[in-house]
KEMARPA-495051 format. One line per 8 residues: number of its first residue (from 1); for each residue x, y, z of C-alpha. Coordinates in nm, 4 decimals. Example, Ala and Ser with C-alpha at 12.3 -4.5 7.8 and 13.67 -1.06 7.14 Angstrom:
BEGIN
1 = 1.2300:-0.4500:0.7800 | 1.3670:-0.1060:0.7140 $
//
This chain:
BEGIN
1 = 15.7471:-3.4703:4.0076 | 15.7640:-3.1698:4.2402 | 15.7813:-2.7794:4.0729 | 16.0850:-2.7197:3.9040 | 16.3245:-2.4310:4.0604 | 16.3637:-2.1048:3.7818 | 16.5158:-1.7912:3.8840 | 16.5839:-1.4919:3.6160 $
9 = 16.7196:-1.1344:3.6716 | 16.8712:-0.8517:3.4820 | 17.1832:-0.6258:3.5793 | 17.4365:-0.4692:3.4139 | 17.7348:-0.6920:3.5716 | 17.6472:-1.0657:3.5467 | 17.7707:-1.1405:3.8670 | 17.4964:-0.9359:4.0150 $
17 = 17.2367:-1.1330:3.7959 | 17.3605:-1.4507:3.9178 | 17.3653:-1.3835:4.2612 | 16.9746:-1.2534:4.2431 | 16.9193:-1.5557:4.0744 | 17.0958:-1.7945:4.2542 | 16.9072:-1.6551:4.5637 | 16.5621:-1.7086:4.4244 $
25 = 16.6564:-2.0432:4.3082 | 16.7727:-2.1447:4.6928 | 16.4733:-2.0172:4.7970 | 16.2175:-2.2162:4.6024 | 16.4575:-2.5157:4.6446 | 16.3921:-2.4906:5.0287 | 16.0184:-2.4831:4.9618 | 15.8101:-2.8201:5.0177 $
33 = 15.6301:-2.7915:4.6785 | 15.9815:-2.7636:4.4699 | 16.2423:-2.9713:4.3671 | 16.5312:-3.0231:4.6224 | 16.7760:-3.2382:4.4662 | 16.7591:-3.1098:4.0322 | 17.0107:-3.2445:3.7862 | 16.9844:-3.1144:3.4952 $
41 = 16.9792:-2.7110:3.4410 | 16.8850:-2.5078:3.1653 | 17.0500:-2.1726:3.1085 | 16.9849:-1.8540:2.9062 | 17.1370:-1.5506:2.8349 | 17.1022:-1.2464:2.6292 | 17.3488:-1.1239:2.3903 | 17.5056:-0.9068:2.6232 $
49 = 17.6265:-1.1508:2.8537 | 17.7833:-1.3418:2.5276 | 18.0980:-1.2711:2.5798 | 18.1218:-1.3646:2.9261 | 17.9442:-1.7091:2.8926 | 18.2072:-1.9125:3.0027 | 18.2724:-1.7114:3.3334 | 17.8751:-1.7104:3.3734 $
57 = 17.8634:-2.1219:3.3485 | 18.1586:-2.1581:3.5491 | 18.0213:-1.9439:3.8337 | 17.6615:-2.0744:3.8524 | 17.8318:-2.4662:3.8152 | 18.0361:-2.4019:4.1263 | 17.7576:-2.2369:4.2908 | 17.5297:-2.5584:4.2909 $
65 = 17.7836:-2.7984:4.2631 | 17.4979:-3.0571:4.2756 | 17.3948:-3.0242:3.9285 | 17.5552:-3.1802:3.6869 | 17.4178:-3.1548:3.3551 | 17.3719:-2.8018:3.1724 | 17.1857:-2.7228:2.8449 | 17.1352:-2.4112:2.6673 $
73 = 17.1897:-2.0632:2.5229 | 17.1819:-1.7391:2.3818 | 16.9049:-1.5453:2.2394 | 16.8659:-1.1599:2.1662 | 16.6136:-1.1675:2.4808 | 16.4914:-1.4138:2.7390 | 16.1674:-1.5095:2.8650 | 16.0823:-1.6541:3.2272 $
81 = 15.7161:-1.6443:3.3983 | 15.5555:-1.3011:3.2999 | 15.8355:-1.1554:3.2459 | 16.0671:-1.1168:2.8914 | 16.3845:-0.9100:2.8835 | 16.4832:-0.7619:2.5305 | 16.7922:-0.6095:2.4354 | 16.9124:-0.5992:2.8225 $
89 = 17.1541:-0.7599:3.0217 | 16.9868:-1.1031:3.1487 | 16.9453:-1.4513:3.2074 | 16.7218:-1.7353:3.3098 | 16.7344:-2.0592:3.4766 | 16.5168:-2.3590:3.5642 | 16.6565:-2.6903:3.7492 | 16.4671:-2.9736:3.6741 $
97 = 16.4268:-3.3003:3.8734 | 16.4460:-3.5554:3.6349 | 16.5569:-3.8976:3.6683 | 16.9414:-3.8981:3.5196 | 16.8774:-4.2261:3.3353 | 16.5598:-4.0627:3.1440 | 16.7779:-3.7598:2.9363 | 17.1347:-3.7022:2.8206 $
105 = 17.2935:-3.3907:2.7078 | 17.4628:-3.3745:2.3863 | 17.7221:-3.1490:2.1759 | 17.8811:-3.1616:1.8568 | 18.1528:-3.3186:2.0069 | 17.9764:-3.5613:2.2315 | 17.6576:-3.6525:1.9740 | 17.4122:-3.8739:2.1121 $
113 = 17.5357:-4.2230:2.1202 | 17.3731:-4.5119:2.0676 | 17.3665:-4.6535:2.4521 | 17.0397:-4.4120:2.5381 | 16.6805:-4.3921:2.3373 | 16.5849:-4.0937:2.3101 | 16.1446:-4.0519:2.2863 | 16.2179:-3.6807:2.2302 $
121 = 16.4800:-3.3781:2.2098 | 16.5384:-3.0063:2.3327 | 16.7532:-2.8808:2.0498 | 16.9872:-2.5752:1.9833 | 17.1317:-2.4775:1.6881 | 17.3536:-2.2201:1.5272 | 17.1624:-2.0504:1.2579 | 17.5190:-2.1030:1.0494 $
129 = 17.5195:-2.4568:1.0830 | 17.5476:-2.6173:0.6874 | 17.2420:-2.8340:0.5693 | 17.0326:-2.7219:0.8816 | 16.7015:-2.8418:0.7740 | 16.8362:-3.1461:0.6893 | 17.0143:-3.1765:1.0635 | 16.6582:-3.1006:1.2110 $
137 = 16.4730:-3.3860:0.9858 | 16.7889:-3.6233:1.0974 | 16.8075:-3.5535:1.4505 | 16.4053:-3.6126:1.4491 | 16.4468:-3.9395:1.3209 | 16.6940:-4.0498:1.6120 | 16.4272:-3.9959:1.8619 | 16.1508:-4.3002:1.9030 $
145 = 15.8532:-3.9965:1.8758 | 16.0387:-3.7469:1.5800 | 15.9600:-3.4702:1.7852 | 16.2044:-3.2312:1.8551 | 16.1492:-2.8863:2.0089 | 16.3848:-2.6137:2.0249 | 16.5010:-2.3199:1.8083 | 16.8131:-2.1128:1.6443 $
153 = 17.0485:-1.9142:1.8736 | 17.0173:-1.5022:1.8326 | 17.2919:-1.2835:1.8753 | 17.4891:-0.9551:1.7880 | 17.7866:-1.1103:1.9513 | 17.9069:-1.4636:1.9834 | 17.6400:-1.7066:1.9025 | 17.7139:-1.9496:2.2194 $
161 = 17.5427:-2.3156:2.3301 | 17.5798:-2.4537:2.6219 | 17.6192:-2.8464:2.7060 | 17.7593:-3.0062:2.9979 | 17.7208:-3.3723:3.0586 | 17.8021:-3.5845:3.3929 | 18.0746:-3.4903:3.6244 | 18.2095:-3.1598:3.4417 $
169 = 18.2153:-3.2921:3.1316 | 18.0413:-3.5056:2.8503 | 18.1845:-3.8365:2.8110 | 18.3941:-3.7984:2.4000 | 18.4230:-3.4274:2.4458 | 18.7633:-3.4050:2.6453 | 18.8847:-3.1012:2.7735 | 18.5695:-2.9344:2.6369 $
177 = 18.4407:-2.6498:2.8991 | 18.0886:-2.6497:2.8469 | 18.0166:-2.3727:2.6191 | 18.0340:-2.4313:2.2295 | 17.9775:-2.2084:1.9245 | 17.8216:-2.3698:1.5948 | 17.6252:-2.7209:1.5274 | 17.4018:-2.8746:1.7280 $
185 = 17.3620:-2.9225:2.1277 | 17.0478:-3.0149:2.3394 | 16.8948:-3.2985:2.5839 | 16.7492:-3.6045:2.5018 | 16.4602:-3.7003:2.6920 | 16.3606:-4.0948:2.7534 | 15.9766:-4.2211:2.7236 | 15.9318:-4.1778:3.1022 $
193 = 15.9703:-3.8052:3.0908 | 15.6047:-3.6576:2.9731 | 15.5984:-3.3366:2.8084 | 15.3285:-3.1712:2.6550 | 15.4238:-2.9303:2.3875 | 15.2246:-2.6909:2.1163 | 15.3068:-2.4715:1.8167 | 15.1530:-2.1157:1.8004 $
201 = 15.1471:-1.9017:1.4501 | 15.1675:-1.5633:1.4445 | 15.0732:-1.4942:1.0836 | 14.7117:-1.4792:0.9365 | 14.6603:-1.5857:0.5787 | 14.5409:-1.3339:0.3599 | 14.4998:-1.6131:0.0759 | 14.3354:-1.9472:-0.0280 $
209 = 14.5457:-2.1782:-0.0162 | 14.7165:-2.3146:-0.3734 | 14.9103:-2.6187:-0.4418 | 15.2376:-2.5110:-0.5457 | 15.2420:-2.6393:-0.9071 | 15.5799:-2.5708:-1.0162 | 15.9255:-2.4470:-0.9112 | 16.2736:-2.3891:-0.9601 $
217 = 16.5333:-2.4036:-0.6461 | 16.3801:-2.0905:-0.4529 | 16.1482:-1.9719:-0.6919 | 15.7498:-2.0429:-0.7316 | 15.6888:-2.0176:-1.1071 | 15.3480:-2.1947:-1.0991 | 15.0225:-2.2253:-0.8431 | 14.7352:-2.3797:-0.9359 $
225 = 14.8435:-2.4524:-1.2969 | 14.9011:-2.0159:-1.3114 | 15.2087:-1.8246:-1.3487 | 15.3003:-1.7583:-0.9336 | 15.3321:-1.3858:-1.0124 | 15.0029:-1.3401:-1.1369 | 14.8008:-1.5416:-0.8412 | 15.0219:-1.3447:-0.5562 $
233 = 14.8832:-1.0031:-0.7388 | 14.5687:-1.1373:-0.7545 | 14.5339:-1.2842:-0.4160 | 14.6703:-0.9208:-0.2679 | 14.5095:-0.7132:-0.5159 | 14.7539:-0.4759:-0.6377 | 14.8636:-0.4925:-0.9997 | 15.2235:-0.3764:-1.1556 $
241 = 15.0838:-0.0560:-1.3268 | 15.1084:0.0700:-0.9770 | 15.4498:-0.0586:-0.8823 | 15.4492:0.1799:-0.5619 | 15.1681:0.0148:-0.4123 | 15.2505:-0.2967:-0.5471 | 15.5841:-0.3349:-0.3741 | 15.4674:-0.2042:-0.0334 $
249 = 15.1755:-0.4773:-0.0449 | 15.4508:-0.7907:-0.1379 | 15.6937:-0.6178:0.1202 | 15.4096:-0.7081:0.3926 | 15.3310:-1.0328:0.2749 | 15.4724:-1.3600:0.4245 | 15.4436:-1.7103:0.2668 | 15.3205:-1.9969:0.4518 $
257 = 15.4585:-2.3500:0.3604 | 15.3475:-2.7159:0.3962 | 15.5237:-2.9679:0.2640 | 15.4539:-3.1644:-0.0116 | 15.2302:-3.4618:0.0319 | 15.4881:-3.8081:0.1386 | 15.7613:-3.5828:0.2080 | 15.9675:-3.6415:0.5611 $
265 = 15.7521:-3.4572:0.7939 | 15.4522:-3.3715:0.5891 | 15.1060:-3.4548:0.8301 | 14.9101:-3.6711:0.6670 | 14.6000:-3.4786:0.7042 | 14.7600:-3.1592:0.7548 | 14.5715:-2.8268:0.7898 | 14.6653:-2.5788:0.5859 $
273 = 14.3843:-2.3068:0.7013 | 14.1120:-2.4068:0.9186 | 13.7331:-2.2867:0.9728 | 13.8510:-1.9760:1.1591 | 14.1072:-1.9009:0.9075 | 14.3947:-1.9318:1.0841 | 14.7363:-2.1067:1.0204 | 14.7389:-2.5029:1.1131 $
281 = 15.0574:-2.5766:1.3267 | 15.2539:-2.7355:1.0259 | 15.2663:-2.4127:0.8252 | 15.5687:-2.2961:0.7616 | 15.6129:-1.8933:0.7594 | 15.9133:-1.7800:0.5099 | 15.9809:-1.4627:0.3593 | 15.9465:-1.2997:-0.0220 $
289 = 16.2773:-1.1835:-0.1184 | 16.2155:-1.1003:-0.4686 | 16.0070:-1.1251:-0.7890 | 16.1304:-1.2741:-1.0821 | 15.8927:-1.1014:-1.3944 | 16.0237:-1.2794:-1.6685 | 15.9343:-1.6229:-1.5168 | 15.6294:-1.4604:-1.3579 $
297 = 15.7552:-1.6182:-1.1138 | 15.8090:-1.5033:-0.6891 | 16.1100:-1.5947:-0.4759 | 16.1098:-1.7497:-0.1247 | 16.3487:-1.7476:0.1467 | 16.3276:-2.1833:0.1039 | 16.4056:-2.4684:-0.1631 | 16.0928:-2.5415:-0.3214 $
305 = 15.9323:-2.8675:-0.4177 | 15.5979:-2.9572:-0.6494 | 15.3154:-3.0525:-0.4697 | 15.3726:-2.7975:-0.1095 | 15.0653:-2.6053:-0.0239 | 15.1216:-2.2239:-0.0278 | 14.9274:-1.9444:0.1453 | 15.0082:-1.5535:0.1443 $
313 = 14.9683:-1.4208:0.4964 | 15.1033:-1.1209:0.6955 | 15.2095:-1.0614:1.0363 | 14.8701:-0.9977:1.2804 | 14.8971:-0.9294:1.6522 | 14.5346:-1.0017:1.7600 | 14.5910:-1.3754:1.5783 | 14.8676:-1.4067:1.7251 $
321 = 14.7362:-1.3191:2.0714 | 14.4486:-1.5646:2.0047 | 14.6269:-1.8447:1.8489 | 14.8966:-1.7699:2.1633 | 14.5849:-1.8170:2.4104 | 14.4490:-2.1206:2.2417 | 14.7735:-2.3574:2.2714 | 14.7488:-2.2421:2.6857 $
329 = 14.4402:-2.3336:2.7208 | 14.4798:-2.6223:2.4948 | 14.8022:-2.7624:2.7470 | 14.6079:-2.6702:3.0902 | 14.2864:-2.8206:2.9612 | 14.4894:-3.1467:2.8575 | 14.6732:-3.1722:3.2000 | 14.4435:-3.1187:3.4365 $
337 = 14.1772:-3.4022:3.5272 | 13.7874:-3.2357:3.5253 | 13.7950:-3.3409:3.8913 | 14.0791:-3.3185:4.1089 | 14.1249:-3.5105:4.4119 | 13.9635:-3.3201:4.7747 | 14.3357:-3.2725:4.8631 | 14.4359:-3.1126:4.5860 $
345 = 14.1644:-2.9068:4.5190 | 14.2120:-2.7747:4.9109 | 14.5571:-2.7345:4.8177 | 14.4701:-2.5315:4.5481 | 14.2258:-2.3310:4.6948 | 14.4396:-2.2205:5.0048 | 14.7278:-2.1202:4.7705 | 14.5037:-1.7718:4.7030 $
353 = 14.4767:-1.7428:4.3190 | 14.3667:-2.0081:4.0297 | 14.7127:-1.9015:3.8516 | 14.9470:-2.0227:4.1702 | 15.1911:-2.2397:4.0915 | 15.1237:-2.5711:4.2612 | 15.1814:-2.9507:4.1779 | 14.7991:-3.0415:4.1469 $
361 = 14.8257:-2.8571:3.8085 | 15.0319:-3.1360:3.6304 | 15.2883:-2.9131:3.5528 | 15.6509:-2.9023:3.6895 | 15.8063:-2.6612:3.4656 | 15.7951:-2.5059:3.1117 | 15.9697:-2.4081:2.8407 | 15.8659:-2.1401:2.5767 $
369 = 16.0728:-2.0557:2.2689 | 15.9724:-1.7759:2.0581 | 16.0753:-1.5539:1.7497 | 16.2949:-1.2560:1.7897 | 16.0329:-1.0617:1.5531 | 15.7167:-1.1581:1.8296 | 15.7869:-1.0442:2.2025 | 15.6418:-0.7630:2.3912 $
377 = 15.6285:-0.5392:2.1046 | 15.4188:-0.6769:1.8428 | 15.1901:-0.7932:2.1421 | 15.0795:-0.4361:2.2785 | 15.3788:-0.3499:2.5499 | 15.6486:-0.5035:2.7512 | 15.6695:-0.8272:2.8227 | 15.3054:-0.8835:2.6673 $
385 = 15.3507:-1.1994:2.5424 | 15.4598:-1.3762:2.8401 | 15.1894:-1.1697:3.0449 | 14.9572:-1.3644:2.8207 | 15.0808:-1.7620:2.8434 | 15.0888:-1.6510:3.2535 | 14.7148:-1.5504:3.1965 | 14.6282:-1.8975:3.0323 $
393 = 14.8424:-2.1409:3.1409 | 14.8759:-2.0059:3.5033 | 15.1972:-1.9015:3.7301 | 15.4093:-2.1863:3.6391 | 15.7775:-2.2297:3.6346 | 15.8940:-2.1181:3.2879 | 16.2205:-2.0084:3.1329 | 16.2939:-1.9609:2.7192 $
401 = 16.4683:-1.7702:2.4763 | 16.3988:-1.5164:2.1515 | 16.5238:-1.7606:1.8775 | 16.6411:-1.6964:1.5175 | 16.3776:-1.9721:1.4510 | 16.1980:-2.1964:1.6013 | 16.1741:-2.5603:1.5659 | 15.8711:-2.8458:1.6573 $
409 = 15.8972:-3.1817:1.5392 | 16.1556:-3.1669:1.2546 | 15.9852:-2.8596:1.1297 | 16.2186:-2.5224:1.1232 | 15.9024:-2.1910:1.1835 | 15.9296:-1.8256:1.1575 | 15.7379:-1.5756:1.3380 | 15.5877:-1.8708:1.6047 $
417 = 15.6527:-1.9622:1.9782 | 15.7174:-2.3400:2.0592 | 15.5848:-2.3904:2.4212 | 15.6976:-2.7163:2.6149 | 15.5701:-2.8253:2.9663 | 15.7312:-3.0934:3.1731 | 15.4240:-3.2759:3.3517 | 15.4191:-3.4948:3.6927 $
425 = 15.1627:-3.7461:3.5309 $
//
């Protein structure tokens, strides 16, 4: 599998963005190292260009008429290679080379039918859509692995997917034109397309953790056998005398979920905080959105079950960073063999720099999803964050979006990125 084409650029008219990308995309395309002949392309825009999505898929379409299958959609900012573009006109595009009886795009109103197995799924999802966890644990179990990766569309405008299937259109969805608002759309992948894909937290628990004892819908009235209230002013050490400081300590603390033990989902030997003291990828961060003092009780931003595992955290840009640099170096370490073959490692060595993009690497392209509330910002500067997964996992092909959430097996995170690479093993 050769290196998968991406362009990205940002201008205030859309048709100037396309053409800049368009033209970097042609470029790479007439390169020997990159794909020549893609299928299947995956598209992302910021809000601003929501309005205009239609026009933007129907331009780039008829530009490479070649591809015909489209996935994506819209996020408050996009990421590509190095480079993430927040609250500014932009978008982002990889082609991939896939073989076109190994994924299938769906939509709401083409779902995934039953003539293709799917091994795993690229998922996106309106934020609105009803039952949504419940989507994400049923869409995991129609794929042979139950891993899905993915995340929420973000917007200030139109909340917009994008799913185009075959010749124009997706066989069941009619006179559909390719961009959709609500539910569900994505790509299927079969067993033959490898991908290699990590969670990273960005929280850092400020607590043991406690076995969540007791609840009621949304609200934790028990941990460890003790009224919830009580252990969350314990664990954060502020008490109610001082309701000032009290509130500004529980406005700063996050929650971090597992689920409860036999539960769909739920790792059997899940980590809830390991040696270092950092999150385990099946923690789930959700917010406090209230106290409840005559139940002693503390209310979550999730339904609630007996028997989850419950941590207090808060938001921490060096663990982040870390845990960010970990999954890299986890995903480069896993792909690439302790000795490479004398050709390769020529190869490699004549392209000028250990980051440079080449096919010896074992990666053809990549996707990263992360949280609106991470990005350059709450990493040290502009475009930080994707300065660092170029720094680890090297100067690969990469596109992505700034999600509402982000999802990784049929697990729906906050506060995490969800990185994806397509290999050529």
């Amino acid at each position: 599998m050769k290196l998968f084409p991406y362009g990205h650029a940002t201008h205030p008219q859309w048709r100037m963005a396309a053409g800049l990308v368009l033209a970097q995309v042609r470029a790479q395309m007439a390169l020997h190292a990159y794909a020549s002949n893609p299928t299947l392309a995956l598209l992302y825009i910021t809000d601003h260009y929501a309005a205009q999505a239609q026009e933007i898929l129907d331009h780039l379409s008829a530009e490479l008429p070649d591809i015909t299958d489209w996935s994506g959609t819209v996020g408050i900012g996009v990421a590509a290679n190095n480079v993430e573009y927040f609250d500014a006109p932009a978008l982002a595009l990889m082609l991939c080379e896939l073989p076109t009886d190994q994924y299938r795009v769906f939509s709401g109103v083409a779902p995934l039918g039953l003539g293709f197995e799917a091994h795993t799924a690229l998922v996106h999802v309106d934020p609105d859509a009803p039952d949504l966890t419940e989507l994400i644990d049923e869409m995991a179990s129609r794929t042979t692995s139950g891993y899905l990766f993915g995340g929420l569309s973000s917007s200030r405008a139109n909340r917009v997917q994008f799913a185009v299937g075959g010749n124009g259109n997706i066989k069941g969805q009619g006179a559909a034109t390719g961009v959709f608002s609500g539910g569900f759309s994505g790509v299927a992948f079969g067993e033959q397309v490898t991908l290699v894909s990590r969670v990273t937290q960005g929280c850092l628990p400020v607590s043991m953790a406690h076995r969540l004892s007791a609840a009621e819908g949304n609200v934790v009235t028990q941990l460890d056998q003790e009224p919830a209230l009580d252990v969350m002013l314990r664990d954060l050490g502020v008490s109610l005398d001082q309701p000032r400081q009290a509130l500004a300590a529980v406005r700063a603390t996050l929650v971090g979920l597992t689920p409860a033990p036999g539960r769909a989902g739920a790792a059997r030997d899940a980590v809830v905080v390991d040696r270092a003291g950092n999150f385990g990828s099946d923690v789930m961060v959700r917010h406090i959105i209230g106290l409840d003092p005559a139940r002693r009780g503390v209310v979550l931003s999730e339904q609630l079950e007996a028997g989850m595992q419950l941590v207090f955290c808060q938001r921490n840009a060096q663990a982040a960073k870390a845990d960010l640099m970990r999954v890299c170096s986890e995903i480069r370490e896993e792909l690439e063999p302790e000795e490479l073959p004398v050709e390769a490692a020529m190869a490699l060595a004549a392209s000028g720099a250990d980051s440079a993009p080449h096919p010896a690497r074992g990666i053809a392209g990549a996707l990263y999803i992360s949280c609106s509330g991470r990005g350059g910002a709450h990493f040290g500067g502009p475009s930080a964050e994707l300065q660092i997964v170029r720094r680890a996992l090297g100067d690969v092909p990469l596109v992505g979006f700034f999600a509402a959430g982000e999802i990784a097996r049929n697990h729906l995170y906050g506060y995490t990125g969800v990185l994806t690479v397509f290999t050529n093993h």
